[in-house]
N, C-alpha and C positions, 0 to 999 in steps of 0.2 A: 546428297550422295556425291561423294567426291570419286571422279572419273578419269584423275589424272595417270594415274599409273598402273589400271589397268592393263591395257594392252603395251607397256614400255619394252616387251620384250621381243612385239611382234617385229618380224622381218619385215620390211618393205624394196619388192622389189629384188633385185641380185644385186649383193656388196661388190664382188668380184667387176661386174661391167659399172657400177657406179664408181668405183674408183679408176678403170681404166679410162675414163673417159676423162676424168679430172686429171690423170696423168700425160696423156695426150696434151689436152690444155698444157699444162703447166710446161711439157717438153717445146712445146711450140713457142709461148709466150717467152721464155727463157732463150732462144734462139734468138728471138728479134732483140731480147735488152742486150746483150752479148753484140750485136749486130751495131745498136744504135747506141750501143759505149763507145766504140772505136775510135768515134769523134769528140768525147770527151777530154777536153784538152784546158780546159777554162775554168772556172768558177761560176760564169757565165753558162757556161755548157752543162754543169753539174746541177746546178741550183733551178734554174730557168730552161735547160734546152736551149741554149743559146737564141734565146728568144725566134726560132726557125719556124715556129706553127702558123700556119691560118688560122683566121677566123671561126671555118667552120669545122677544121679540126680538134683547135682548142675547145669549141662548145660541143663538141663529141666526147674529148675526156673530161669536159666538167660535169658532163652528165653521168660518165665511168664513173669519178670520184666520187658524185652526188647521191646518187641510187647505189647507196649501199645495202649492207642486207637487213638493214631496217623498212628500207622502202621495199622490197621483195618480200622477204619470209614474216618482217614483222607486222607492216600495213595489212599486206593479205590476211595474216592470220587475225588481225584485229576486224576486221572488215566481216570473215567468213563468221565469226564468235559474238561480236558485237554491231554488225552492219553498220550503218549510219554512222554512229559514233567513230566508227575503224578508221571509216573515208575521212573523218577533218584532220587527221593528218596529213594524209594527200595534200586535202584543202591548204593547208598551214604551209607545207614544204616548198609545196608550186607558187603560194603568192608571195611567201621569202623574197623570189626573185626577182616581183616587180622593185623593191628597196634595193636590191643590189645591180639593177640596173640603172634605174634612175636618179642613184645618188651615191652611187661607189667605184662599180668598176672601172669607168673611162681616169676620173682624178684620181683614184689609186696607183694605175700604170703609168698614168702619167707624172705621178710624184716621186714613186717608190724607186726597188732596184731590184733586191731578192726579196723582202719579207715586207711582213705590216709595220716592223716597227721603224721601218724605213722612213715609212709615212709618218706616226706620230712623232718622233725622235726629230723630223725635218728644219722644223723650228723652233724647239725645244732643248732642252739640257739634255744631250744623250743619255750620257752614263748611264744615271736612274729611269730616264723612261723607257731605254731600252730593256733595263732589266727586269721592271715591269711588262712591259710585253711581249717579252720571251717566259716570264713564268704564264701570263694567260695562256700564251700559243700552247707551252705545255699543259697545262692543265686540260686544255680542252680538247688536244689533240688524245690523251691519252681518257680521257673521258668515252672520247669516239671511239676508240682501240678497242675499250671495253667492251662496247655495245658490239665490235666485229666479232670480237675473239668468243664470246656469248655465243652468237649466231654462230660460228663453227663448231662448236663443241653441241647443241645443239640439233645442227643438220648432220652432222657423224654417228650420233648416238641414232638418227634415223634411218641414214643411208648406210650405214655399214655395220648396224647388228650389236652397235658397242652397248648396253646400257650401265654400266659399269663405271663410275665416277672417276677410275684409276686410266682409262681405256680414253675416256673422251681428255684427260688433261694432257695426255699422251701428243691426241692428234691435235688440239690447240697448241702445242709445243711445236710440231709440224709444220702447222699454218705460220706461226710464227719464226721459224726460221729460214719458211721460204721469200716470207715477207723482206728479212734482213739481206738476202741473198739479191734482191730484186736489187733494194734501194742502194745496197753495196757496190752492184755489176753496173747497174742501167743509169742512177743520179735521175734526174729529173723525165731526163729522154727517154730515157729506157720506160720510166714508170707509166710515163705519159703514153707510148705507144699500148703496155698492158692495159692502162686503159681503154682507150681508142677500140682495141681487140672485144675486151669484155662488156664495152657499152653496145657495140653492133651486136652481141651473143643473146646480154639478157632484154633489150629491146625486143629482137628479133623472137627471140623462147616466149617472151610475152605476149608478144602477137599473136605468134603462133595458137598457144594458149586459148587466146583469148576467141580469136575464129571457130574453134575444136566445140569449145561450150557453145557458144552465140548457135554453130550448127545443131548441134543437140537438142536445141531448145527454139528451133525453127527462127534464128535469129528476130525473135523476139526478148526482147528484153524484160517486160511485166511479168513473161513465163519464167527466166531466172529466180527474179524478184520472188513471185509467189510460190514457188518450189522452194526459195532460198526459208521462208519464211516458215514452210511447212514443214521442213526440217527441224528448224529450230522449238517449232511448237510440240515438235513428237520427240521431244530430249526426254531423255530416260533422272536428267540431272533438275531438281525442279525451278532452284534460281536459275537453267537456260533458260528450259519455257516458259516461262514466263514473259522472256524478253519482246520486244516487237521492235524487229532489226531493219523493219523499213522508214523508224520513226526516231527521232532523236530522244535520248536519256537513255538508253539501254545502258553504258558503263557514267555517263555523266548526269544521269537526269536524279530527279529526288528531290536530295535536300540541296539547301542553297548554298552548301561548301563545296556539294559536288561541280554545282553550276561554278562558284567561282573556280575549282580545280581545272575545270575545263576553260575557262578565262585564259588562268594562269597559264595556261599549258599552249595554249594558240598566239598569246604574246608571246611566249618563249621560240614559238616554230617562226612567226614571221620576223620576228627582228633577229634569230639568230644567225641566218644565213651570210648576212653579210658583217658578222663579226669571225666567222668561221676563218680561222688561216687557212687551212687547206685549199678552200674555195678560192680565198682572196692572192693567193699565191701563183692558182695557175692564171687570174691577169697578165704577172710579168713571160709568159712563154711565147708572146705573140708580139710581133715588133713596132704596132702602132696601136695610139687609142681607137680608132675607128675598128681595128678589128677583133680588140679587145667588148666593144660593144656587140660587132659581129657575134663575137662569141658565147656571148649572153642569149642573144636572141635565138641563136641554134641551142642552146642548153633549155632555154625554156620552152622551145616546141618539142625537144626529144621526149622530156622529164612532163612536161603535161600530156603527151601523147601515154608513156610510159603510166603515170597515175590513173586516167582513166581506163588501161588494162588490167590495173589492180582491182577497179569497182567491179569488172565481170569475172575476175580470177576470186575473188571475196565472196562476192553471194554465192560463185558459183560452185567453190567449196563448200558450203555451207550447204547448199543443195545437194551436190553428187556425193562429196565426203558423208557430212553433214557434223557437226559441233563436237558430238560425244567422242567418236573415230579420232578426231582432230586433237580435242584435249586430252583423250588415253594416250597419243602416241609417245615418244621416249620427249619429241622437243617440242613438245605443250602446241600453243594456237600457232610456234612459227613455222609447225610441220604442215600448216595448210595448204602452201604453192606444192608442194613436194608429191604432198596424198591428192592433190587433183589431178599432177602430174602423170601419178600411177594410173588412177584411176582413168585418167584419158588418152594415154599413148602406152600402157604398159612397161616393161622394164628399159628398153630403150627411151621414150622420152623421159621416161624419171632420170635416165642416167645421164642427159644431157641438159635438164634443169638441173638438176642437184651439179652438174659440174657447171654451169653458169653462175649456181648460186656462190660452190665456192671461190669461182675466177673473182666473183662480187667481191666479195669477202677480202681475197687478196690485194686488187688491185685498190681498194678503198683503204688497208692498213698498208699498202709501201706508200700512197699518197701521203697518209698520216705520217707517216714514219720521216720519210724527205723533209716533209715541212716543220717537225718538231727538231730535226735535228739539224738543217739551216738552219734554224731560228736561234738553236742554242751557239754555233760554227759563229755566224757573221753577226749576232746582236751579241752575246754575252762575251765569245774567246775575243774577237777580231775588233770589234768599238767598245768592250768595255774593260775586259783584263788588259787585252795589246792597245788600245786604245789609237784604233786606226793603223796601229802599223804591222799587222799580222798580213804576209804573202799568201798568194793566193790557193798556192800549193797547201800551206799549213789548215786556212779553211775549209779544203776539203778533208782532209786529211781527219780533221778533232771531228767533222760533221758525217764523216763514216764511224769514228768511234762513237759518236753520241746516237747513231744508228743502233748499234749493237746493246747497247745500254736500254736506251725506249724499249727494244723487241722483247728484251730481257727481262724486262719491267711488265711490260703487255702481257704476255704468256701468264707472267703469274699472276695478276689481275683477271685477266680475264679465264682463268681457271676457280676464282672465287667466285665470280661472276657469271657461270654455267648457270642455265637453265633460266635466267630474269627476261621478260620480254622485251627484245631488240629497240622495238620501237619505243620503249617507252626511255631508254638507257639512253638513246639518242637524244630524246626532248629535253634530257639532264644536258648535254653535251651542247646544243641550243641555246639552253637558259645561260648558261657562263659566257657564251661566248657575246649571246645579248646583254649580258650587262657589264661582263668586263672589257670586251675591247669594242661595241658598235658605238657608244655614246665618246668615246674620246676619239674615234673616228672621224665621228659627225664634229665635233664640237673643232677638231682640227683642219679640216677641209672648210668649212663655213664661219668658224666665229672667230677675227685675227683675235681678240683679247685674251680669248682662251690660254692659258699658261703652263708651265709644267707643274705647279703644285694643283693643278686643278687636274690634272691628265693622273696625274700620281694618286688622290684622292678616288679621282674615279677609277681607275682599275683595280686598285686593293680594296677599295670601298665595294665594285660588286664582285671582285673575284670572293673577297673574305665572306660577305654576306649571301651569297648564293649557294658557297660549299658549305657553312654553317647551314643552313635553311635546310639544306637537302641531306645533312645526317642527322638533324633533328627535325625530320621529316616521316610521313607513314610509309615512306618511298625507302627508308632504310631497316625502321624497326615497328613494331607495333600493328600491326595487319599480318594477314595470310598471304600475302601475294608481297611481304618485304624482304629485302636481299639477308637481314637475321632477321626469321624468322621467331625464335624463340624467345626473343627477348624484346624488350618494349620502354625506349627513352625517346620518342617522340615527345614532342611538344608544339609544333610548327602544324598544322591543320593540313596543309597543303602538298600532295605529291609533287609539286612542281613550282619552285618561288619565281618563277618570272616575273609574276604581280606586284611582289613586293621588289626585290632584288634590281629589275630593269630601272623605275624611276629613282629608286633611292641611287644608282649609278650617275642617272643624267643630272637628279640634283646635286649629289656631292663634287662633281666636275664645274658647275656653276656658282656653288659656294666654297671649292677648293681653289677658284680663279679669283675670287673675290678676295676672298684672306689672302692670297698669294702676291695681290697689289698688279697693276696693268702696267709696270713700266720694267720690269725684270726681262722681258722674249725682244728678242733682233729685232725691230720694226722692219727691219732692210729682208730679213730670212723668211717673213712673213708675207712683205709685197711679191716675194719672187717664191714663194707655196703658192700663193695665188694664182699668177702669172701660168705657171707652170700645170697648176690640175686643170687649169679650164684653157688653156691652151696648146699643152703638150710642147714647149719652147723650153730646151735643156734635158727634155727627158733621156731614159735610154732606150738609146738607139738597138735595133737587131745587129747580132753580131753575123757576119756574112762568110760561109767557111768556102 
């Protein structure tokens, strides 16, 4: 019995205080980018924030950026529907981080200037590897987009009564031009403080949360657990109950593709963190390595603090909601933070999570947005068309218009893309960036012989094969749960090619350096890469206003 659209037309809560509150946000948040433009004066200032952050600022907005509303609406929902299984996402996202701290972010800031390709491009032939890793930064940024602008048009059709496919494209149009509005006014600094703002809100909401149930259930946790569980067992739908949400295989277990799907899909979460531009971006915001590490270390105590409020925000939907409630609503399993919210603070806390969840939303698409369109500004106009001689005024300038262009792109992408589960759109967004830009990463920081025909192999070798994979995938056609549904040109087993896509990257980067011959790269450009990541000697400096 299918349960999904059921109740799509139920109200949850008052639209009228659910948007007030997200207007408020947004009136506030809009106040301080206008505020923290003023000093926008640089390139420097634009791109970076004039590199002005602390440590444990910057690992405040990497945790804003990081907990998008994948980690919110989607974990949770995955969690409350499929338990166990939900949480290895968590699992995947948080231990990302130990690889991007222990092998990227100190020699990334230390090399770079604005973008990643800063890094690869260092001791390599620009031209083309720049413009290779301004098409990954695209693609993967606008991958993420997708997965945001999904989750808006999703928490609208629940918090504001829309169910109408004309109504939600409306307000993903909305989301998207306040998005352009941010990145437009605030550049770097501005985006960064909206974050800073929205990572104190949804932590904070989360906790809150997460205390409300724990008392409910006499702060016992086995009592979630086994309420969570009896929920599920009294599903009206009969593949729920059958599930057993305290045990692994509920959406992975079975047969052994599933197992490998689930392989696929956990390579994809831990290696993709640290090929993500947006992440690897806010590195340069902070003016020394040491606090670029600082800032890691605050990111990963905020965001595993945050994950383990998912695992009692998940069952505990699953318990108080419970499954069936959850999948009728208008935005499927990501309406589950939303419907606990109701259910445990009434129309005030729902309207102050659902305006967290959209602050989510936003401040993670102007992050995307900043970094896709540096990337396009200073890799493709500035070192590949001007070829280094583009002022610094003109790089902002082409990198506000390639602003306007992405949002305009986003909106209508992520108006196809209504209704697909967040979290799962994100692990697509993971898998590319693990295979196209972490392996020439790696292979540039650590291996001098590495070359640019091996850096050029490997990014088009996993950009091409990753986005091949995942449209002849069940993740695009051929299942009940693919974005066309009606139609079926799969061929590719797997929801998620990390499995295949990540190593066939790291090999072709090692036999694209091989054919490419060891004596073409600067030996000289290569001692002083070195020099430079692991000792911060040359880097950039904070600019001091």
């Amino acid at each position: 019995m299918n349960l999904h659209y059921l109740a799509a037309d139920a109200t949850v809560g008052n639209p009228v205080a659910n948007i007030s509150i997200f207007a408020l946000f947004v009136a506030v948040t809009m106040i301080v980018v206008i505020r923290a433009s003023r000093k926008n004066t640089t390139a420097a200032d634009y791109f970076t924030g004039g590199r002005g952050f602390s440590g444990p600022q910057n690992g405040i907005a990497i945790a804003g950026d990081y907990l998008s509303a994948a980690s919110f609406l989607g974990i949770a929902g995955a969690i409350a529907v499929y338990g166990y299984d939900g949480f290895l996402y968590s699992i995947g996202f948080l231990v990302a981080w130990l690889v991007a701290l222990l092998l990227v972010a100190e020699m990334l800031r230390n090399t770079g200037k604005f973008t990643m390709a800063d890094v690869l491009s260092f001791r390599l032939k620009q031209g083309p590897v720049r413009t290779a890793a301004a098409l990954t930064t695209l693609t993967v940024s606008l991958f993420y987009l997708l997965a945001q602008m999904a989750g808006a048009g999703g928490l609208v059709a629940l918090l504001l009564d829309i169910s109408s496919k004309t109504g939600q494209a409306i307000v993903i149009a909305v989301v998207g031009v306040l998005m352009i509005v941010y990145v437009l006014v605030g550049g770097m600094k501005g985006t960064t403080w909206v974050q800073i703002i929205k990572a104190v809100l949804l932590i904070t909401g989360a906790a809150v949360m997460t205390v409300v149930v724990f008392a409910k259930y006499g702060f016992d946790l086995s009592e979630i657990l086994g309420s969570a569980q009896a929920a599920v067992s009294g599903s009206a739908n009969d593949a729920v109950a059958a599930r057993d949400v305290l045990a692994p295989g509920a959406q992975y277990g079975g047969s052994e593709m599933s197992k490998l799907n689930f392989l696929s899909l956990g390579l994809a979460l831990v290696l993709g963190t640290a090929g993500l531009p947006h992440v690897l971006m806010r590195f340069y915001t902070v003016p020394t390595a040491k606090e670029a590490r600082r800032s890691v270390v605050w990111a990963i105590a905020l965001i595993g603090a945050f994950y383990l409020f998912t695992l009692v925000l998940g069952y505990g939907a699953a318990a108080i909601v419970g499954p069936d409630k959850i999948l009728a609503a208008a935005g499927g399993q990501n309406s589950a933070a939303p419907l606990l919210a109701f259910e445990l603070g009434g129309v005030l806390l729902l309207g102050v999570i659902s305006a967290v969840a959209f602050a989510t939303i936003l401040a993670v698409v102007a992050g995307l947005t900043i970094t896709a369109s540096a990337s396009f500004a200073h890799d493709i106009y500035a070192s590949v068309l001007k070829r280094g001689k583009a002022d610094e005024a003109s790089q902002v300038r082409v990198s506000r218009y390639t602003a306007v262009v992405i949002g305009l792109l986003a909106i209508g992408l992520g108006i196809l893309a209504n209704g697909q589960n967040i979290a799962f759109l994100v692990a697509l967004a993971f898998a590319v960036a693990a295979a196209a830009n972490l392996p020439t990463i790696l292979y540039s920081l650590f291996w001098r012989r590495f070359n640019t025909t091996g850096a050029l192999w490997s990014m088009y070798g996993g950009l091409i094969s990753t986005i091949v994979l995942i449209v002849f995938s069940p993740a695009v056609s051929g299942s009940k749960s693919a974005m066309i549904p009606g139609s079926d040109f799969s061929w590719f087993p797997l929801s998620n090619p990390g499995i295949v896509s990540i190593p066939l990257a790291f090999a072709l980067g090692i036999a694209g350096t091989l054919v490419g011959g060891r004596d073409r790269e600067d030996p000289d450009k290569a001692a002083e890469m070195e020099v430079r990541s692991l000792t911060g000697v040359g880097a950039e400096k904070a600019v001091v206003h």
